[in-house]
TILUM-552404 format. One line per 2 residues: number of its first residue (from 1); their letters; for each residue y negated, x negated, z negated of N, C-alpha, C. Coordinates in steps of 0.2 Angstrom, whole numbers. Atoms other than C-alpha are relative to their C-alpha. Example, Ala and Ser with C-alpha at 12.3 -4.5 7.8 and 13.67 -1.06 7.14 Angstrom:
1> as> 6,-4,0,22,-62,-39,-6,-4,0; 6,4,1,5,-68,-36,-5,4,-3
***
This chain:
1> xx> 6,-4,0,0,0,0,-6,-4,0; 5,7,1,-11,-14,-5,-2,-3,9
3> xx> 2,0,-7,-9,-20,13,-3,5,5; 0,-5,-6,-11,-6,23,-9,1,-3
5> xx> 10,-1,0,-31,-6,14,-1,-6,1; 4,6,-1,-33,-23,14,-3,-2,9
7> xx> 2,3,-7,-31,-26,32,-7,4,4; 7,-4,-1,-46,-11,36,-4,-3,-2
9> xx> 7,3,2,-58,-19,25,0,-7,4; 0,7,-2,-53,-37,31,-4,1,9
11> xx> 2,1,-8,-56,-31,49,-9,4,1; 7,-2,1,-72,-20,43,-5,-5,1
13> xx> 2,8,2,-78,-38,36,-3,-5,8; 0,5,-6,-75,-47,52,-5,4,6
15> xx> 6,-5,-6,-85,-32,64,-5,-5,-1; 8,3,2,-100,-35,52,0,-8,1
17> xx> 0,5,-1,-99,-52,53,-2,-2,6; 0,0,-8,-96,-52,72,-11,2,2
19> xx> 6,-3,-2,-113,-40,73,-4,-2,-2; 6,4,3,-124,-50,62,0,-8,3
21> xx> 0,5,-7,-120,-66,73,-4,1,5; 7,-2,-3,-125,-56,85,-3,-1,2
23> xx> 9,-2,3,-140,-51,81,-4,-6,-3; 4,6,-2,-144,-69,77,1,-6,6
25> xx> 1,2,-7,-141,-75,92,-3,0,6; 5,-2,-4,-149,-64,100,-7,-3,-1
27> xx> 8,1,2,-165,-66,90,0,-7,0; 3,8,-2,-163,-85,92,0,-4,5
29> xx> 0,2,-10,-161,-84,113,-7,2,0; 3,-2,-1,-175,-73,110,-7,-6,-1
31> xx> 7,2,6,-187,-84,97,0,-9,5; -1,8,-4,-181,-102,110,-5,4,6
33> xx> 6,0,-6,-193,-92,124,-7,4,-3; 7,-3,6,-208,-88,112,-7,-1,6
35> xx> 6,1,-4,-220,-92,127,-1,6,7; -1,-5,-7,-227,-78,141,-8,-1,2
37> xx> 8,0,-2,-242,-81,153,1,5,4; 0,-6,-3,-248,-66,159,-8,0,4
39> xx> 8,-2,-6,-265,-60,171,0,7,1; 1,-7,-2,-271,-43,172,-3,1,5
41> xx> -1,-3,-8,-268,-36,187,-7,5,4; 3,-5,-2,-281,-21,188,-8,-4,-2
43> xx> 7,1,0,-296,-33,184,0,-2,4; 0,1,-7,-294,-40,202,-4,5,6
45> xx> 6,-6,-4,-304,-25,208,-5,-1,0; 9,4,0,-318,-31,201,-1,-7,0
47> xx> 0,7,1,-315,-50,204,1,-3,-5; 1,2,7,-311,-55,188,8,-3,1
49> xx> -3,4,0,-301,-68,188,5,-3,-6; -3,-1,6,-289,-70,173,7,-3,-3
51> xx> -6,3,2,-275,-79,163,-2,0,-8; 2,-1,8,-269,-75,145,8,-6,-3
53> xx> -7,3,4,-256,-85,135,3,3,-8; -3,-2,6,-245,-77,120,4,-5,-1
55> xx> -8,3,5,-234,-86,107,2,4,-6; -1,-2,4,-225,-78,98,2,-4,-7
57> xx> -2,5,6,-224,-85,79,5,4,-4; -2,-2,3,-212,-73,71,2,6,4
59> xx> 0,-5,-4,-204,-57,75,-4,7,2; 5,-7,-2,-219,-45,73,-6,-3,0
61> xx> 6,6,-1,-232,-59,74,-1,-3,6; 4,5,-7,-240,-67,90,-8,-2,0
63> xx> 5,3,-1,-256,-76,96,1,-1,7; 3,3,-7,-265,-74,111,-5,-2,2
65> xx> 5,4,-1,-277,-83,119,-2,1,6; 1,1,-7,-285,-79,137,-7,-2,-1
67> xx> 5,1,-2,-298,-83,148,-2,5,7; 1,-4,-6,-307,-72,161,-6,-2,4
69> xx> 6,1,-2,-322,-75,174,-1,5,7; 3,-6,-5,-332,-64,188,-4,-5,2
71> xx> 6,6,-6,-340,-78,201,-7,6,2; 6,-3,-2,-358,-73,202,1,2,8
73> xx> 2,-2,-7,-360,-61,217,-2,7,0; 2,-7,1,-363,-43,222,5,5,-5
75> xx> -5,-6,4,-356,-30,210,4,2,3; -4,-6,-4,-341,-21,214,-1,5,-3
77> xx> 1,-7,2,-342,-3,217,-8,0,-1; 6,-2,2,-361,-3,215,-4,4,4
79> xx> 3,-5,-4,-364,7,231,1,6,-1; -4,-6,1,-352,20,223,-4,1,-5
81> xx> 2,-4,3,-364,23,208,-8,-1,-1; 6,2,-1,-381,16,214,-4,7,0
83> xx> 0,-5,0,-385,34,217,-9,1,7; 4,-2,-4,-398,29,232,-5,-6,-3
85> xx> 4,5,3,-406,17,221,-1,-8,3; 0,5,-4,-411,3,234,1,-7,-5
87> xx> 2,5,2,-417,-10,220,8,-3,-4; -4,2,3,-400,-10,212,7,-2,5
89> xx> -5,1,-7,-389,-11,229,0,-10,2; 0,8,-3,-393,-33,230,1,-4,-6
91> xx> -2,6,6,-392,-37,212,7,-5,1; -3,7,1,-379,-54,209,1,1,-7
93> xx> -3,4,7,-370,-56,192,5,-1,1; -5,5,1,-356,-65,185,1,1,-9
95> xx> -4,-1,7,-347,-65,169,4,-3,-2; -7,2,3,-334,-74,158,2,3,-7
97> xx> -2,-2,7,-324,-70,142,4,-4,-2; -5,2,4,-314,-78,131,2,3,-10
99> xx> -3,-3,5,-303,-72,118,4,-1,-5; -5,1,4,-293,-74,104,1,7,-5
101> xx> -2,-6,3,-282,-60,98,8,-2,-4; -5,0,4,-268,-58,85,3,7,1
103> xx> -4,-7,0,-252,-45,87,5,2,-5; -8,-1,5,-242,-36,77,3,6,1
105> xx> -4,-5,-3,-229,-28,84,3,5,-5; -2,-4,4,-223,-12,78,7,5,1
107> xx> -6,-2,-4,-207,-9,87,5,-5,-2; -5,3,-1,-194,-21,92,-1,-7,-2
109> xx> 4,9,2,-205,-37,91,3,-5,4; -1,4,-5,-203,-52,97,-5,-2,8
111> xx> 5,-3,-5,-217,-49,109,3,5,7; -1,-6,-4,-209,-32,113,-2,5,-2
113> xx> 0,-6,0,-214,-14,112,-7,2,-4; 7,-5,2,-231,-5,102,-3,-5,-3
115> xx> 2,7,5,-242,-18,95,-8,4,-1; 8,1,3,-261,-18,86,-3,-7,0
117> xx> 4,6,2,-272,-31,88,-7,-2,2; 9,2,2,-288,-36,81,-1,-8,4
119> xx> 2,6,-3,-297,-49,91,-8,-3,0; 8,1,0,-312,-59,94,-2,-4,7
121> xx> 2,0,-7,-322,-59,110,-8,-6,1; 8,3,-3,-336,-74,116,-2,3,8
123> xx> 3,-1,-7,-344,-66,131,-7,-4,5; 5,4,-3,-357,-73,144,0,7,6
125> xx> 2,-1,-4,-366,-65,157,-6,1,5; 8,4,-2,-379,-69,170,0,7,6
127> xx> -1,-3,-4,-386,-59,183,-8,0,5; 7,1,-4,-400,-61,198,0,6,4
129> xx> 3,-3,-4,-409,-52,211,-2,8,-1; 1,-8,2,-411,-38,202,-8,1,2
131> xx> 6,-1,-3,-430,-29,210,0,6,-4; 4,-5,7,-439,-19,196,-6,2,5
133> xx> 6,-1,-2,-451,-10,205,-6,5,-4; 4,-4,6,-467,-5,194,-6,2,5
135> xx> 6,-3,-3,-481,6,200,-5,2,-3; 8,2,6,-499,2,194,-5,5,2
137> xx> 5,-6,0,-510,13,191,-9,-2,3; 5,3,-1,-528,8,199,-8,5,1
139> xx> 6,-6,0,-547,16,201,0,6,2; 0,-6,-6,-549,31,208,6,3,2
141> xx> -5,-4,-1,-533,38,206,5,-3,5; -3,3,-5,-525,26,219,5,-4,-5
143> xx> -4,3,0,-511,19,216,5,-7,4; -6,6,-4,-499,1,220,7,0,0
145> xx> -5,0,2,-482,-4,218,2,-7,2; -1,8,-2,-477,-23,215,7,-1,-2
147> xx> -8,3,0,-459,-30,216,-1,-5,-6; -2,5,5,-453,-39,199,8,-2,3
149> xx> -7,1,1,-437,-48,203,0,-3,-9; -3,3,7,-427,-53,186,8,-2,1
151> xx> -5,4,2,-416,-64,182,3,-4,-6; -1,6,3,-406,-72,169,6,0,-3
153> xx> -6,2,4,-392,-74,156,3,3,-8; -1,-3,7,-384,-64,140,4,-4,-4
155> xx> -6,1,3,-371,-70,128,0,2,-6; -1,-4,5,-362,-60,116,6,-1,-6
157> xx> -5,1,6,-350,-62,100,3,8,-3; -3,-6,4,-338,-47,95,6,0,-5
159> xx> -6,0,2,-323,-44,87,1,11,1; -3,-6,0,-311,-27,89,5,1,-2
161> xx> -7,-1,1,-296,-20,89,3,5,8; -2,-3,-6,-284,-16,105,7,3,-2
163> xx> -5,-2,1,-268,-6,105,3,2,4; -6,-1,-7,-254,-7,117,7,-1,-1
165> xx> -9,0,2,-236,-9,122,2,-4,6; -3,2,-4,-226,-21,130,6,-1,1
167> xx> -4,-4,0,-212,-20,139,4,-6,5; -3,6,-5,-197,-34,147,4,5,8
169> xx> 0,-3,-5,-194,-29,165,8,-1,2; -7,2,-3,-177,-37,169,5,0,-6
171> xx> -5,1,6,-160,-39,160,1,-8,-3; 3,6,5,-166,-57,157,-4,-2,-4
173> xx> 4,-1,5,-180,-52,148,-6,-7,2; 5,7,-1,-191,-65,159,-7,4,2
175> xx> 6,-2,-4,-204,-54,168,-4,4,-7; 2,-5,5,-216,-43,155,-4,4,3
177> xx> 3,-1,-3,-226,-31,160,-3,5,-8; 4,0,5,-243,-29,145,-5,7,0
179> xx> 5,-5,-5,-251,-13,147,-6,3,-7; 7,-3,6,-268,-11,135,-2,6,2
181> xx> 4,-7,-1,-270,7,133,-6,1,-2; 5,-2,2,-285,6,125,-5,-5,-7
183> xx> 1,3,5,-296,-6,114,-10,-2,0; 7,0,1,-315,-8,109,-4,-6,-4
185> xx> 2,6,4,-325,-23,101,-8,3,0; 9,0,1,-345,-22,95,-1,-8,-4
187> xx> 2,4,2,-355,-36,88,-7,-1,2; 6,0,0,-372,-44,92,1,-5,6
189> xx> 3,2,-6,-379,-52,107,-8,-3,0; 5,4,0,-393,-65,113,-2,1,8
191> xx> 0,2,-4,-401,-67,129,-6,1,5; 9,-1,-3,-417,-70,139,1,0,9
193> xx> 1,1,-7,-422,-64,158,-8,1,-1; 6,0,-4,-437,-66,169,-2,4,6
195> xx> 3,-4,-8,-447,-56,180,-4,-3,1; 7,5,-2,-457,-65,191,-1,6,5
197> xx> 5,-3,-6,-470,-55,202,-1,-5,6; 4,2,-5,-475,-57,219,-6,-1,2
199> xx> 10,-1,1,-494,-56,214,0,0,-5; 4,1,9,-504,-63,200,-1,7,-2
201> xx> 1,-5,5,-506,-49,188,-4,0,-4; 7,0,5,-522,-43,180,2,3,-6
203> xx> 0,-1,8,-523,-41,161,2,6,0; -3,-6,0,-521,-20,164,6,1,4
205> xx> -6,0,-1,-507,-22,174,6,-4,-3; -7,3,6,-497,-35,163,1,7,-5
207> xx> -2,-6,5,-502,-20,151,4,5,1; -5,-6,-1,-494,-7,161,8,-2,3
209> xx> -7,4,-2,-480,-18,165,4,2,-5; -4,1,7,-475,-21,147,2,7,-2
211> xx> -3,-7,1,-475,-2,142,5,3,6; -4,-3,-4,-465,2,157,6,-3,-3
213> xx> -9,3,1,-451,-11,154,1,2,-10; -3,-1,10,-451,-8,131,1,9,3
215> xx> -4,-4,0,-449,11,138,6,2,4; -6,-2,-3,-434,9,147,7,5,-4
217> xx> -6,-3,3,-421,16,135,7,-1,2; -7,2,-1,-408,4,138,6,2,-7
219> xx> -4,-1,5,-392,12,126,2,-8,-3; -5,5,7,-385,-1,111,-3,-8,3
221> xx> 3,6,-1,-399,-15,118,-8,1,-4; 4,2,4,-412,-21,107,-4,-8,3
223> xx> 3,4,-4,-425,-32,116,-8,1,0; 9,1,0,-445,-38,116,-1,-2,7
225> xx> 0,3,-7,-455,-40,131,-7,-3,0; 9,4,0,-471,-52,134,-2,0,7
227> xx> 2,-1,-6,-480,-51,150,-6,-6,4; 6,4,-2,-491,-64,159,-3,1,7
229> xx> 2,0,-6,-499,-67,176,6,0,3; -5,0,-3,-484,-71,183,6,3,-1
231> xx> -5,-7,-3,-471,-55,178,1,2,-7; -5,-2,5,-460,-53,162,2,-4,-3
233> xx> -6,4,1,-452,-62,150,4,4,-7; -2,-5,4,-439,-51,140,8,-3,-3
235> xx> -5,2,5,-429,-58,125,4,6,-3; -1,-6,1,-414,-47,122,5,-3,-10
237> xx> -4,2,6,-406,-48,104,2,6,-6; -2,-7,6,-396,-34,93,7,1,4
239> xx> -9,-3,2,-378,-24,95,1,-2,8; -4,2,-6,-365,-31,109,4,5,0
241> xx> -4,-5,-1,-353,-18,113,6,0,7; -3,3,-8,-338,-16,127,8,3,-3
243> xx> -6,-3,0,-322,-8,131,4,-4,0; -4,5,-5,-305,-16,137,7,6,1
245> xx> -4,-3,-3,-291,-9,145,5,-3,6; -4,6,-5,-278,-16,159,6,2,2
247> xx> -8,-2,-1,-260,-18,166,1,-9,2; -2,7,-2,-255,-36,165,8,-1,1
249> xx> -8,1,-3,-239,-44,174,0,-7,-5; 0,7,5,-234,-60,164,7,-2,0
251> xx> -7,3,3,-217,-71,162,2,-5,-5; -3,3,8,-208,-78,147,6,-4,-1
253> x> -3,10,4,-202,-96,143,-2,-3,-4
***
């Protein structure tokens, strides 16, 4: 009788033992390819140029690290919401980011399946040819209108938090495919442009300058403006702010 129980537990023994092997095996074929370069595919629309690097340090822990940039040139898409607006159809800007972000997966791990991660964002961004046209008010009820171009350069500091889910495409677990549903960062922001006129400007027209450009009502920007003979000069400094979202392809070694 003693046999006929012994041998079920012995062979019970040996399963578990069998499956907890396993399952470390797995998680130590897993934790030997801790490396996945990825590029989000859906910023290419807008030139945005892009490489991230994930390590994973643990099974629900990782550190990422990207880089992104947008070569100074004409906006994309900016004829689709220009709305007729000639002055903003020839602007030039450019952009970079960099990021450092921490995940913590809340699935499978491993850099698999639902994660949260709080990050921190350096921003830059420059942008020319932008034509402000301000129209001056003169004697007798006549009026001018004199071309400002502006140009110059921002950069910003945030941190956030993104939440997303990744996901291994093959049955060797090499391909990933990163999909940021949704993530948001705020912070503060620095950064000076120039308008320079195409005609010296008299003391009442600097004046009516300066009130035109301080009443813009640019949202979540905080900025002074000073005016000379030659145009603008408008220091920007308060809340940085900024979406992210994406569908990166990426592989894992």
């Amino acid at each position: 009788m003693k046999t006929l129980i012994t041998i079920p537990a012995m062979l019970l023994a040996l399963f578990s033992n069998a499956q907890e092997l396993n399952t470390i095996e797995t998680d130590t074929a897993v934790m030997q390819r801790r490396n996945i370069i990825k590029t989000n595919l859906t910023a290419y629309a807008f030139k945005n140029i892009n490489v991230t690097y994930e390590r994973a340090i643990n099974k629900w822990f990782s550190v990422n690290v990207g880089y992104s940039a947008m070569p100074e040139g004409k906006v994309p898409f900016i004829n689709s919401f220009t709305d007729g607006d000639d002055e903003l159809r020839d602007v030039k800007a450019g952009s970079s980011h960099f990021t450092i972000e921490t995940r913590f997966y809340l699935g499978k791990g491993y850099g698999k399946g639902f994660y949260a991660a709080p990050y921190y964002r350096n921003s830059t961004f420059k942008a020319t040819n932008f034509t402000f046209y301000q129209e001056y008010e003169e004697g007798g009820g006549n009026t001018s209108e004199i071309p400002l171009n502006i140009s110059g350069k921002a950069t910003g500091n945030s941190v956030g938090l993104l939440l997303g889910v990744q996901f291994f495409l093959n049955k060797k677990e090499s391909f990933v495919l990163d999909w940021w549903i949704v993530g948001a960062h705020y912070g503060k922001g620095k950064g000076d442009f120039t308008g320079k006129s195409s005609q010296t400007l008299t003391p009442d027209q600097q004046s009516q300058l300066k009130a035109e450009l301080e009443d813009l009502g640019i949202p979540l920007v905080e900025y002074s403006v000073q005016t000379n003979t030659n145009g603008a000069a408008i220091k920007l400094d308060g809340p940085w702010a900024g979406l992210r979202s994406g569908l990166s392809l990426g592989y894992r070694f």
